[in-house]
N, C-alpha and C positions, 0 to 999 in steps of 0.2 A: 588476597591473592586467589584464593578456591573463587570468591566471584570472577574474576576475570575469566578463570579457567573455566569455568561451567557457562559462560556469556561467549566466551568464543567457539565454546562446543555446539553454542544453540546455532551462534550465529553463520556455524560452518556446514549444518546441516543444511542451512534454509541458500545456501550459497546459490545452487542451480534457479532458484525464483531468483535473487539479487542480481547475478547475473543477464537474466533474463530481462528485467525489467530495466535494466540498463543499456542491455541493448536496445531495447524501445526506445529510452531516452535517446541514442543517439541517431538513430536511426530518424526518428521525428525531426531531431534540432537537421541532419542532414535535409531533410527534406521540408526544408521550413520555409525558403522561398517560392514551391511550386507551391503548400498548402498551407500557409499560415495559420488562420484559425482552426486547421485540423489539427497541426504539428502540435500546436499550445496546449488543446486540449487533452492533446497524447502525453504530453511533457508534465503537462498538471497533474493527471490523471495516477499515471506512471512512476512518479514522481511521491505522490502522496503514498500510495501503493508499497513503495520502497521504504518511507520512513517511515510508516506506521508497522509493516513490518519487523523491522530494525527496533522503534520504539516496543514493540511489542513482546521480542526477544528479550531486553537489556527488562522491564517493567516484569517478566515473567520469573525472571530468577534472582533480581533484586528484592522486588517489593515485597513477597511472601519472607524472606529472610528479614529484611528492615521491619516490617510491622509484627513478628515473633520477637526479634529482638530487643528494638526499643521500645515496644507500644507493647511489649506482653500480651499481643492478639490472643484469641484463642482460634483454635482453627475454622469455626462456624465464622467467626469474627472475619476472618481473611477471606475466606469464600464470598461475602458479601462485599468486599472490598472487589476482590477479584470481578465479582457480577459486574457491581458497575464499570470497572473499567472497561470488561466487553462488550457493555451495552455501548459507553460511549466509542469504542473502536467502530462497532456497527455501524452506527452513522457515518462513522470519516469515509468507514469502506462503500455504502453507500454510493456517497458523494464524490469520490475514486471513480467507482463505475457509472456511473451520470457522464461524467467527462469523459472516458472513454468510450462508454457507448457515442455521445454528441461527436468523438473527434470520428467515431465508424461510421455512424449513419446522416452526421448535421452537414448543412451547408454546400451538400451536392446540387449541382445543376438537374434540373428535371429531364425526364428523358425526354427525348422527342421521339414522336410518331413512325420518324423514317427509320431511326435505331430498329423499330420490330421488324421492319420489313425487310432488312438485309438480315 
């Protein structure tokens, strides 16, 4: 029970990003027929972003308790646990902003020359 309770606390802090990023997501799917492979990449992006978050909350105040618990960690022990799993977060985030940047900057049509001139 105190998990749950300390998992909803985290996950109520982090609300205004979840929120956010879900408005993204709908906002993309709304506009999925004018931009398709932008919406996707928005949706990917935005998407990964939310669960790795999420994953990241429930992994933060679980897994230090689970591995004191049943593994008899010691605490140098969990910090090294801890490391890698932010190293491996790093990459997903990474890979999050790759597609988000692709869905900001990819796939635009080129300007044309008469655009400067007006």
């Amino acid at each position: 029970m105190e998990i749950a309770t300390a998992l909803l606390s985290v996950l109520a802090t982090h609300a205004p990003v979840y929120l956010t990023l879900l408005a993204a997501i709908v906002f993309a799917i709304v506009r999925w027929q004018r931009h398709p492979r932008v919406s996707l990449m928005a949706v990917l992006g935005t998407s990964s972003f939310l669960l790795l978050s999420m994953a990241g909350a429930a992994v933060s105040v679980w897994l230090p308790l689970h591995l004191r618990v049943t593994r008899g960690m010691s605490t140098l022990q969990m910090g090294q646990v801890m490391a890698l799993w932010s190293i491996a977060t790093s990459f997903v985030q990474a890979g999050s902003w790759v597609l988000v940047i692709l869905a900001m900057f990819g796939w635009r049509p080129a300007k044309s020359s008469q655009d400067d001139v007006a």
